[in-house]
SEKOL-967874 format. One line per field, with one value per residue (C-alpha): residue number from 0; residue in one letter; z, y, x. Coordinates in steps of 0.5 Angstrom, whole numbers, plus 500, padded with zeros to 3 digits. Last residue first. Layout:
BEGIN
i NUM, ...
aa a, ...
up Z, ...
north Y, ...
east X, ...
***
This chain:
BEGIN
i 318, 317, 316, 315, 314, 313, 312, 311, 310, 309, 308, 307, 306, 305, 304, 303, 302, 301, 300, 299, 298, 297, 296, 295, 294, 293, 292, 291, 290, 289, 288, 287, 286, 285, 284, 283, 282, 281, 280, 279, 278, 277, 276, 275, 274, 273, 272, 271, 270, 269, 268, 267, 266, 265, 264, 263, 262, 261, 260, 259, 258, 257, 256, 255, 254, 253, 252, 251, 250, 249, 248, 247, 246, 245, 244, 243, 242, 241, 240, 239, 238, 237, 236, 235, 234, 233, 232, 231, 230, 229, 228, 227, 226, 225, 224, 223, 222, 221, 220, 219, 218, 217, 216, 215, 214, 213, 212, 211, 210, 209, 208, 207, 206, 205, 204, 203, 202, 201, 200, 199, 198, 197, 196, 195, 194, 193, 192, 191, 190, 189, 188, 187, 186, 185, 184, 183, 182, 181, 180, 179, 178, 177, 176, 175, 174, 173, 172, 171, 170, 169, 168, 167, 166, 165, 164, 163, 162, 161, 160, 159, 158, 157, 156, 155, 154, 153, 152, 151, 150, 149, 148, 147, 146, 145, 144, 143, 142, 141, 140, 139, 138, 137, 136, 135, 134, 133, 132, 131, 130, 129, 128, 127, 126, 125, 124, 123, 122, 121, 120, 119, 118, 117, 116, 115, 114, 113, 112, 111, 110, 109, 108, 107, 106, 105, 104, 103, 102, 101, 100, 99, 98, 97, 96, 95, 94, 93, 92, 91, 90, 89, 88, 87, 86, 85, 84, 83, 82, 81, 80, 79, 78, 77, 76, 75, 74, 73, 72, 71, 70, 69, 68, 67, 66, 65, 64, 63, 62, 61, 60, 59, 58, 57, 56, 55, 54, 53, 52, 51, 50, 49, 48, 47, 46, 45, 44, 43, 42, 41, 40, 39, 38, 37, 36, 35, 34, 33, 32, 31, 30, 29, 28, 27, 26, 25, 24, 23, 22, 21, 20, 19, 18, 17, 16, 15, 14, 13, 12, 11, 10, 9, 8, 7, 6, 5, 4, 3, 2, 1, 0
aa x, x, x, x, x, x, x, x, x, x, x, x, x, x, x, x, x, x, x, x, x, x, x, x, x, x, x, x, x, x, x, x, x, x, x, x, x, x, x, x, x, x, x, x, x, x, x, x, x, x, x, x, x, x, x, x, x, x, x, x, x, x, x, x, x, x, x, x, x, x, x, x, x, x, x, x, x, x, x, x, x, x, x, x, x, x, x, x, x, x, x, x, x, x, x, x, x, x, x, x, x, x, x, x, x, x, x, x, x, x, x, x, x, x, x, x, x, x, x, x, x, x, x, x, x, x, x, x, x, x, x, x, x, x, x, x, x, x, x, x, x, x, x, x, x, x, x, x, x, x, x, x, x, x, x, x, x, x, x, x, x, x, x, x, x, x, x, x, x, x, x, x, x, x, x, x, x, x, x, x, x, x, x, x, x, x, x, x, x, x, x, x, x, x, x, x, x, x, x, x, x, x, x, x, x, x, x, x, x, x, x, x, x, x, x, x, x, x, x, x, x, x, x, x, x, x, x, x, x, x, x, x, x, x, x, x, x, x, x, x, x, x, x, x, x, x, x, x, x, x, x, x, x, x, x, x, x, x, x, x, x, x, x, x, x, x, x, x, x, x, x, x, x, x, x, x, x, x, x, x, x, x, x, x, x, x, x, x, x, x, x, x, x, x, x, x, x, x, x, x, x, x, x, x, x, x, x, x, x, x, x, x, x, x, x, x, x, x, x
up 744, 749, 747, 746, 754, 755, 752, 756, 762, 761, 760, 767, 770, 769, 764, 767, 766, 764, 764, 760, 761, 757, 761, 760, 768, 766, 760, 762, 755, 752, 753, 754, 756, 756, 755, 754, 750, 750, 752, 758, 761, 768, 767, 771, 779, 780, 784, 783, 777, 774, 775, 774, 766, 765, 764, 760, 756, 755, 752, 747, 744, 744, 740, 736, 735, 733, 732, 733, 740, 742, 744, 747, 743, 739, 732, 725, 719, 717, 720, 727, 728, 726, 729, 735, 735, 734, 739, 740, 735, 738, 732, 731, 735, 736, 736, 740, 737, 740, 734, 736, 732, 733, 736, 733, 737, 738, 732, 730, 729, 727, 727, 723, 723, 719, 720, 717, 710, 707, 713, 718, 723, 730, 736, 740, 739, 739, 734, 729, 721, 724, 725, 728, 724, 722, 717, 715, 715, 718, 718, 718, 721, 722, 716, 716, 721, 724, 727, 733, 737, 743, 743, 746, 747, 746, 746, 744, 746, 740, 737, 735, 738, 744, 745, 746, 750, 755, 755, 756, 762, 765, 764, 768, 773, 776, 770, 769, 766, 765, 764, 763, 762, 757, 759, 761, 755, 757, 756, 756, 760, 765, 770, 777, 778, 781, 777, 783, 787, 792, 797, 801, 794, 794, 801, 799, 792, 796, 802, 797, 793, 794, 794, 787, 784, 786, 784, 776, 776, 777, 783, 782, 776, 772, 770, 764, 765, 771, 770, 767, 768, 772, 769, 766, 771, 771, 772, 774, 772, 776, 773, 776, 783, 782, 781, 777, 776, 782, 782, 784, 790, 787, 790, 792, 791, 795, 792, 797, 802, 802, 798, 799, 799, 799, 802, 800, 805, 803, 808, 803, 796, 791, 783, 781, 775, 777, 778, 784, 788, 795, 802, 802, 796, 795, 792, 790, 785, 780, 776, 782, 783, 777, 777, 782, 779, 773, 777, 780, 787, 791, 792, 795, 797, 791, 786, 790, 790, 782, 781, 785, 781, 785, 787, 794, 797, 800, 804, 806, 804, 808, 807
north 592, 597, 596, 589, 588, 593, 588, 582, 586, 587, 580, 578, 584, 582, 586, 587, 583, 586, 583, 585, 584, 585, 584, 578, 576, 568, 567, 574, 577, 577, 581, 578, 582, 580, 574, 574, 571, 573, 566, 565, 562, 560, 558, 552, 551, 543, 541, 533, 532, 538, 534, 528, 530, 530, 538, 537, 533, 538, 543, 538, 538, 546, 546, 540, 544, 551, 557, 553, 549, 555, 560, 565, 571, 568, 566, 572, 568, 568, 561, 562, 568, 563, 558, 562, 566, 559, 553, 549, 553, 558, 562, 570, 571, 578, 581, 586, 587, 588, 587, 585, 586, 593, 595, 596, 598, 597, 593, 591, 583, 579, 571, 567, 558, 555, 546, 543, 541, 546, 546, 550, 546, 544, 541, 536, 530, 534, 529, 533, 531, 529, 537, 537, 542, 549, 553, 560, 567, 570, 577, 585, 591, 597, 592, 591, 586, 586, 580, 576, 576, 580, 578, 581, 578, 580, 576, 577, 571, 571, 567, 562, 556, 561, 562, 555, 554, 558, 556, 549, 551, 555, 549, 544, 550, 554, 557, 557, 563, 564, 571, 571, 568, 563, 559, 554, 554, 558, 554, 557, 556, 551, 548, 548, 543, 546, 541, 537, 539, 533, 538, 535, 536, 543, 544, 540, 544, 551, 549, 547, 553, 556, 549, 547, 554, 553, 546, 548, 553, 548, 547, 540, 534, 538, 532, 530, 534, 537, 543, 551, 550, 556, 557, 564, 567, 565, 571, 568, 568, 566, 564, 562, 565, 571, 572, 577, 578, 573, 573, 566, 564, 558, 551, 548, 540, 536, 529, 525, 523, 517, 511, 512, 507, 509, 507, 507, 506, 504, 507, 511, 508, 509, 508, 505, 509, 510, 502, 497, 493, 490, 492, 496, 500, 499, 503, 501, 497, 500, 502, 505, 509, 512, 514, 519, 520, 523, 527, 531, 530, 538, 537, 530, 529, 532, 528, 522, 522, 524, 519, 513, 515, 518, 514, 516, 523, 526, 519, 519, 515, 513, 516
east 963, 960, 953, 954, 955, 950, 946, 948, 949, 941, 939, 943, 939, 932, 928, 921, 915, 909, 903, 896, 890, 884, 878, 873, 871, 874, 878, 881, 882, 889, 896, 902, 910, 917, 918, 926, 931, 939, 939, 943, 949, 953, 961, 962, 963, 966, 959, 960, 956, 961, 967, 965, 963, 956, 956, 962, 958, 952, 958, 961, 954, 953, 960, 958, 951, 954, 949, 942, 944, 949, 944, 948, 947, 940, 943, 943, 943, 936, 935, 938, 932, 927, 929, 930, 924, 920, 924, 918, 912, 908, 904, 904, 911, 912, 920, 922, 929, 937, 942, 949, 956, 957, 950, 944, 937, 930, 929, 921, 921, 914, 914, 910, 910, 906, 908, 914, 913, 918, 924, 925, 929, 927, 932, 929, 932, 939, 944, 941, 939, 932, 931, 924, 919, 918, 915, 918, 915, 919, 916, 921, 921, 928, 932, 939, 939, 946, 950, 948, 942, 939, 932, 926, 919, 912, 906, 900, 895, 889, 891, 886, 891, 893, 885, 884, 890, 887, 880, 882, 887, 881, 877, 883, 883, 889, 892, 899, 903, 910, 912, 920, 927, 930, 935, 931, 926, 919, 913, 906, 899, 902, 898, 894, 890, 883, 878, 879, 873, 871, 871, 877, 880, 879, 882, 887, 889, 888, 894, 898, 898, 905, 908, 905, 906, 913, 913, 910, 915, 921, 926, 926, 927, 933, 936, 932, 925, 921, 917, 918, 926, 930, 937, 934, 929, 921, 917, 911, 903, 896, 890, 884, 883, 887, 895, 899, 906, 909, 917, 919, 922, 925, 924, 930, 930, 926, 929, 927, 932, 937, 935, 927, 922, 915, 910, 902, 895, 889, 884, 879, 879, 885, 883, 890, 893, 900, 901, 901, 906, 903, 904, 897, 900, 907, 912, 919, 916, 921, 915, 912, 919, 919, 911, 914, 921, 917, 911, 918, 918, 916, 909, 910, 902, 899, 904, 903, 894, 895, 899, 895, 889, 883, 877, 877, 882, 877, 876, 883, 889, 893, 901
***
Protein backbone atom coordinates (compact mmCIF):
# COMPACT_ATOMS: atom_id res chain seq x y z
CA UNK A 1 0.00 0.00 0.00
CA UNK A 2 1.57 3.97 -0.85
CA UNK A 3 0.47 6.21 1.02
CA UNK A 4 -0.83 9.05 -0.70
CA UNK A 5 -0.86 12.88 -0.50
CA UNK A 6 -4.26 12.90 0.99
CA UNK A 7 -3.43 10.54 3.23
CA UNK A 8 -0.15 12.95 4.87
CA UNK A 9 0.17 13.19 8.58
CA UNK A 10 -2.39 10.37 9.31
CA UNK A 11 -1.44 7.69 11.90
CA UNK A 12 -0.54 4.48 10.48
CA UNK A 13 -3.66 2.73 12.18
CA UNK A 14 -5.84 5.09 10.96
CA UNK A 15 -4.51 4.86 7.32
CA UNK A 16 -4.60 0.62 7.90
CA UNK A 17 -8.04 0.70 9.51
CA UNK A 18 -9.45 3.04 6.27
CA UNK A 19 -7.42 0.63 4.02
CA UNK A 20 -8.70 -2.69 5.28
CA UNK A 21 -12.32 -2.04 5.74
CA UNK A 22 -13.12 -5.55 6.71
CA UNK A 23 -9.91 -6.22 9.44
CA UNK A 24 -10.65 -5.62 12.77
CA UNK A 25 -8.69 -2.48 14.41
CA UNK A 26 -7.34 -5.16 17.19
CA UNK A 27 -5.96 -7.45 14.61
CA UNK A 28 -4.39 -4.31 12.66
CA UNK A 29 -2.53 -3.03 15.71
CA UNK A 30 -1.71 -6.91 16.38
CA UNK A 31 -0.05 -7.23 13.24
CA UNK A 32 2.37 -4.02 14.06
CA UNK A 33 3.12 -5.21 17.30
CA UNK A 34 4.26 -8.59 16.21
CA UNK A 35 6.09 -6.74 13.64
CA UNK A 36 4.72 -8.40 10.67
CA UNK A 37 4.37 -5.02 9.24
CA UNK A 38 6.47 -2.52 7.96
CA UNK A 39 6.65 0.62 6.73
CA UNK A 40 9.17 1.36 3.88
CA UNK A 41 11.17 -2.06 4.81
CA UNK A 42 11.39 -1.16 8.66
CA UNK A 43 9.14 -1.84 11.88
CA UNK A 44 6.77 1.08 13.16
CA UNK A 45 4.22 1.61 15.65
CA UNK A 46 0.36 2.42 15.00
CA UNK A 47 0.79 5.96 15.69
CA UNK A 48 3.45 6.79 13.06
CA UNK A 49 2.42 10.18 11.51
CA UNK A 50 2.47 8.89 7.68
CA UNK A 51 3.99 11.19 5.10
CA UNK A 52 3.19 10.89 1.21
CA UNK A 53 5.16 8.08 -0.64
CA UNK A 54 5.75 5.67 2.25
CA UNK A 55 4.91 2.52 1.56
CA UNK A 56 3.28 -0.02 4.31
CA UNK A 57 3.20 -4.21 3.79
CA UNK A 58 1.78 -6.53 5.59
CA UNK A 59 2.22 -10.28 6.10
CA UNK A 60 -0.21 -12.55 6.20
CA UNK A 61 -0.45 -16.33 6.86
CA UNK A 62 -3.10 -17.04 4.64
CA UNK A 63 -5.54 -14.48 3.87
CA UNK A 64 -6.66 -11.65 5.45
CA UNK A 65 -9.56 -12.15 7.65
CA UNK A 66 -12.29 -10.86 5.42
CA UNK A 67 -14.95 -12.35 7.13
CA UNK A 68 -18.70 -12.12 6.05
CA UNK A 69 -19.91 -8.66 6.49
CA UNK A 70 -23.93 -8.72 7.25
CA UNK A 71 -26.25 -7.34 5.27
CA UNK A 72 -27.87 -5.25 7.54
CA UNK A 73 -31.35 -3.70 7.62
CA UNK A 74 -30.75 0.09 7.44
CA UNK A 75 -33.64 2.21 9.35
CA UNK A 76 -32.65 5.67 8.78
CA UNK A 77 -29.67 7.00 7.19
CA UNK A 78 -28.76 10.91 6.15
CA UNK A 79 -25.59 12.88 6.04
CA UNK A 80 -24.81 12.65 9.93
CA UNK A 81 -26.20 9.63 11.48
CA UNK A 82 -27.02 6.54 10.19
CA UNK A 83 -28.78 3.60 12.31
CA UNK A 84 -29.33 -0.35 11.57
CA UNK A 85 -31.27 -3.24 12.70
CA UNK A 86 -28.70 -5.44 14.29
CA UNK A 87 -29.82 -9.05 14.48
CA UNK A 88 -29.24 -11.40 17.53
CA UNK A 89 -25.75 -13.13 16.73
CA UNK A 90 -24.25 -10.41 15.03
CA UNK A 91 -21.73 -8.25 17.13
CA UNK A 92 -21.83 -4.22 17.18
CA UNK A 93 -17.76 -4.15 16.56
CA UNK A 94 -14.89 -6.48 16.85
CA UNK A 95 -14.12 -8.11 20.14
CA UNK A 96 -12.57 -11.42 21.43
CA UNK A 97 -13.03 -13.96 18.69
CA UNK A 98 -15.65 -12.17 16.77
CA UNK A 99 -13.27 -9.93 14.84
CA UNK A 100 -15.29 -9.74 11.46
CA UNK A 101 -18.66 -9.31 10.30
CA UNK A 102 -19.66 -6.34 12.62
CA UNK A 103 -22.02 -3.37 12.50
CA UNK A 104 -19.28 -0.99 12.47
CA UNK A 105 -17.42 -3.22 9.38
CA UNK A 106 -20.72 -2.66 7.54
CA UNK A 107 -21.13 0.79 8.11
CA UNK A 108 -17.30 0.78 6.96
CA UNK A 109 -17.78 -1.24 3.74
CA UNK A 110 -21.16 0.71 2.77
CA UNK A 111 -19.38 4.25 3.33
CA UNK A 112 -16.14 3.54 2.03
CA UNK A 113 -16.43 5.45 -0.99
CA UNK A 114 -17.48 8.75 1.07
CA UNK A 115 -14.53 8.28 3.83
CA UNK A 116 -11.91 8.35 0.95
CA UNK A 117 -13.33 11.08 -0.76
CA UNK A 118 -13.53 13.00 2.27
CA UNK A 119 -9.91 12.09 3.21
CA UNK A 120 -8.69 13.11 -0.37
CA UNK A 121 -10.49 16.35 0.79
CA UNK A 122 -8.38 16.48 3.99
CA UNK A 123 -11.55 16.34 5.74
CA UNK A 124 -11.27 13.51 8.30
CA UNK A 125 -13.96 14.46 10.64
CA UNK A 126 -16.35 12.15 8.73
CA UNK A 127 -15.61 8.75 10.81
CA UNK A 128 -18.24 6.90 11.36
CA UNK A 129 -18.89 5.56 15.03
CA UNK A 130 -21.24 3.73 17.04
CA UNK A 131 -23.79 5.99 19.17
CA UNK A 132 -24.93 3.03 21.56
CA UNK A 133 -24.07 -0.79 21.76
CA UNK A 134 -25.97 -3.65 21.70
CA UNK A 135 -24.93 -7.22 23.20
CA UNK A 136 -24.31 -9.97 20.81
CA UNK A 137 -27.36 -11.72 21.44
CA UNK A 138 -29.24 -8.87 21.54
CA UNK A 139 -31.23 -7.41 18.65
CA UNK A 140 -32.03 -3.80 17.59
CA UNK A 141 -31.38 0.01 16.71
CA UNK A 142 -28.15 0.67 16.50
CA UNK A 143 -26.93 3.97 15.78
CA UNK A 144 -23.71 5.59 14.23
CA UNK A 145 -22.96 8.85 13.86
CA UNK A 146 -21.14 9.68 10.62
CA UNK A 147 -19.07 12.70 12.04
CA UNK A 148 -16.57 12.93 15.19
CA UNK A 149 -19.02 16.17 16.14
CA UNK A 150 -22.16 14.44 15.30
CA UNK A 151 -20.69 11.61 17.82
CA UNK A 152 -19.79 14.24 20.41
CA UNK A 153 -23.42 15.80 20.31
CA UNK A 154 -24.85 12.16 20.72
CA UNK A 155 -23.16 10.96 23.47
CA UNK A 156 -24.05 14.23 25.18
CA UNK A 157 -27.54 14.25 24.70
CA UNK A 158 -27.28 10.33 26.17
CA UNK A 159 -25.58 11.61 29.02
CA UNK A 160 -28.19 14.56 30.06
CA UNK A 161 -30.74 11.75 28.94
CA UNK A 162 -32.55 13.15 26.71
CA UNK A 163 -32.38 9.70 23.95
CA UNK A 164 -35.61 7.68 24.99
CA UNK A 165 -35.25 4.27 24.46
CA UNK A 166 -37.28 1.57 24.30
CA UNK A 167 -36.87 -2.21 24.48
CA UNK A 168 -38.90 -5.51 24.89
CA UNK A 169 -37.97 -8.07 26.98
CA UNK A 170 -39.44 -11.33 27.43
CA UNK A 171 -38.08 -13.00 30.85
CA UNK A 172 -38.56 -15.56 33.26
CA UNK A 173 -41.34 -15.66 36.03
CA UNK A 174 -44.15 -13.49 36.50
CA UNK A 175 -43.99 -10.07 37.55
CA UNK A 176 -46.98 -9.05 39.32
CA UNK A 177 -47.01 -5.53 39.10
CA UNK A 178 -48.62 -3.88 35.61
CA UNK A 179 -45.69 -0.96 35.86
CA UNK A 180 -42.77 -0.78 38.27
CA UNK A 181 -38.77 1.21 38.56
CA UNK A 182 -35.63 -0.56 39.52
CA UNK A 183 -33.85 1.57 40.89
CA UNK A 184 -30.66 -0.24 41.87
CA UNK A 185 -27.11 1.23 41.44
CA UNK A 186 -24.93 -1.24 39.28
CA UNK A 187 -21.21 -2.03 39.36
CA UNK A 188 -18.71 -4.70 37.92
CA UNK A 189 -19.18 -8.29 39.63
CA UNK A 190 -15.80 -8.63 41.32
CA UNK A 191 -17.05 -12.04 42.81
CA UNK A 192 -17.77 -13.42 38.81
CA UNK A 193 -15.14 -15.45 36.88
CA UNK A 194 -17.01 -13.30 33.74
CA UNK A 195 -14.62 -10.14 33.77
CA UNK A 196 -17.38 -8.17 32.50
CA UNK A 197 -20.41 -8.97 34.35
CA UNK A 198 -22.11 -6.43 36.28
CA UNK A 199 -23.99 -6.59 39.61
CA UNK A 200 -26.06 -4.36 41.57
CA UNK A 201 -24.33 -3.33 44.64
CA UNK A 202 -24.68 -0.11 47.03
CA UNK A 203 -21.69 1.93 45.51
CA UNK A 204 -22.17 1.16 41.97
CA UNK A 205 -23.15 4.08 39.76
CA UNK A 206 -27.18 5.21 39.58
CA UNK A 207 -28.77 3.00 37.44
CA UNK A 208 -32.90 3.37 36.77
CA UNK A 209 -34.97 1.30 34.81
CA UNK A 210 -38.73 1.69 33.95
CA UNK A 211 -40.72 -1.38 33.01
CA UNK A 212 -44.81 -1.60 31.56
CA UNK A 213 -46.00 -5.55 31.27
CA UNK A 214 -47.46 -6.01 27.92
CA UNK A 215 -48.25 -9.44 28.69
CA UNK A 216 -48.09 -12.51 30.99
CA UNK A 217 -47.61 -15.76 30.33
CA UNK A 218 -47.55 -19.33 32.28
CA UNK A 219 -44.07 -19.10 33.39
CA UNK A 220 -42.85 -15.93 31.18
CA UNK A 221 -43.51 -11.96 31.56
CA UNK A 222 -43.42 -10.26 28.32
CA UNK A 223 -42.61 -6.09 29.02
CA UNK A 224 -41.57 -2.97 27.49
CA UNK A 225 -39.13 -1.55 29.44
CA UNK A 226 -37.47 1.97 29.41
CA UNK A 227 -34.06 2.42 30.59
CA UNK A 228 -33.69 6.10 32.14
CA UNK A 229 -29.62 5.54 32.41
CA UNK A 230 -27.28 3.37 30.24
CA UNK A 231 -25.30 1.08 32.11
CA UNK A 232 -23.19 -2.05 30.71
CA UNK A 233 -25.70 -5.01 30.93
CA UNK A 234 -28.71 -2.60 32.48
CA UNK A 235 -32.11 -4.34 31.88
CA UNK A 236 -30.41 -7.37 32.33
CA UNK A 237 -29.03 -6.84 35.61
CA UNK A 238 -31.61 -5.21 36.54
CA UNK A 239 -34.39 -7.77 35.76
CA UNK A 240 -31.96 -10.66 36.91
CA UNK A 241 -31.75 -8.55 40.31
CA UNK A 242 -35.70 -8.91 41.33
CA UNK A 243 -35.52 -12.49 40.59
CA UNK A 244 -37.00 -12.43 37.02
CA UNK A 245 -33.77 -13.12 34.42
CA UNK A 246 -33.81 -12.48 30.44
CA UNK A 247 -35.10 -15.97 28.92
CA UNK A 248 -31.91 -17.02 27.36
CA UNK A 249 -29.73 -15.09 29.24
CA UNK A 250 -27.45 -17.65 30.84
CA UNK A 251 -24.74 -15.23 32.39
CA UNK A 252 -27.14 -13.55 34.98
CA UNK A 253 -29.55 -16.70 35.63
CA UNK A 254 -26.88 -19.55 36.06
CA UNK A 255 -23.16 -18.15 35.63
CA UNK A 256 -21.41 -21.99 35.89
CA UNK A 257 -24.00 -23.02 33.45
CA UNK A 258 -23.10 -20.04 31.21
CA UNK A 259 -19.10 -20.84 31.73
CA UNK A 260 -19.56 -24.60 30.63
CA UNK A 261 -21.37 -22.92 27.72
CA UNK A 262 -18.41 -20.64 26.44
CA UNK A 263 -16.02 -23.71 26.77
CA UNK A 264 -18.04 -26.12 24.59
CA UNK A 265 -17.66 -23.23 22.26
CA UNK A 266 -13.86 -23.37 22.63
CA UNK A 267 -14.15 -27.14 22.36
CA UNK A 268 -12.17 -28.48 19.00
CA UNK A 269 -15.09 -29.47 17.80
CA UNK A 270 -17.30 -26.26 17.85
CA UNK A 271 -13.76 -24.41 16.54
CA UNK A 272 -13.69 -26.89 13.73
CA UNK A 273 -17.60 -26.14 12.47
CA UNK A 274 -19.30 -28.93 14.77
CA UNK A 275 -22.97 -27.21 14.36
CA UNK A 276 -24.04 -26.00 17.74
CA UNK A 277 -27.31 -24.78 19.27
CA UNK A 278 -27.99 -20.84 17.88
CA UNK A 279 -29.11 -18.41 21.13
CA UNK A 280 -30.62 -15.12 21.68
CA UNK A 281 -31.69 -12.90 24.46
CA UNK A 282 -35.26 -12.30 24.93
CA UNK A 283 -33.91 -8.47 24.53
CA UNK A 284 -34.82 -6.17 21.68
CA UNK A 285 -34.01 -2.55 20.88
CA UNK A 286 -37.07 -1.54 19.61
CA UNK A 287 -37.66 1.95 19.32
CA UNK A 288 -35.48 5.59 19.90
CA UNK A 289 -36.84 8.78 20.10
CA UNK A 290 -34.33 12.27 20.36
CA UNK A 291 -33.76 15.43 18.60
CA UNK A 292 -31.37 15.43 15.51
CA UNK A 293 -28.09 16.87 16.54
CA UNK A 294 -27.69 18.56 13.22
CA UNK A 295 -31.33 20.02 11.44
CA UNK A 296 -33.29 19.84 15.27
CA UNK A 297 -36.38 17.63 14.46
CA UNK A 298 -37.54 14.88 16.73
CA UNK A 299 -36.77 11.45 15.32
CA UNK A 300 -38.03 8.53 16.05
CA UNK A 301 -36.72 4.99 14.62
CA UNK A 302 -38.82 1.82 15.07
CA UNK A 303 -37.26 -1.19 14.32
CA UNK A 304 -39.70 -4.20 14.12
CA UNK A 305 -39.70 -7.17 16.04
CA UNK A 306 -37.68 -9.93 14.41
CA UNK A 307 -38.79 -13.37 13.78
CA UNK A 308 -36.37 -15.51 16.22
CA UNK A 309 -37.58 -12.98 19.43
CA UNK A 310 -41.26 -13.59 18.36
CA UNK A 311 -40.83 -17.51 18.28
CA UNK A 312 -39.66 -16.92 21.47
CA UNK A 313 -42.87 -15.29 22.74
CA UNK A 314 -44.87 -17.38 20.89
CA UNK A 315 -43.08 -20.14 22.54
CA UNK A 316 -44.09 -18.70 25.92
CA UNK A 317 -47.57 -18.31 24.86
CA UNK A 318 -48.07 -21.78 24.17
CA UNK A 319 -46.18 -22.86 27.26
Amino acid sequence: MIVGAAWAGLRADAFLFHELPAVSRTRIRQKVQAGEAFLNGHRFSTSTRLRAGDRIRIEWRGTPDQGACPDLEILYEDGYLMAVNKPAGIATHPMGRRQAGTVVQFARRRLEARIRASLERGDRSFYPTVVNRLDVQTSGIVILALTRGVHKEMQAMAAARRVRREYLVLVEGLIREDEGLIDLPIGFDRSSRVRLKMACRPDGKESRTRYEVAERFAAHTLARVFPETGRQHQIRVHFAAIGHPVAGDLLYKDELRFLADQEQARSPASLAGAPRPAGRHGLHARRVIFTHPATGAELSIEAGVPGDFAAMVEAARAE
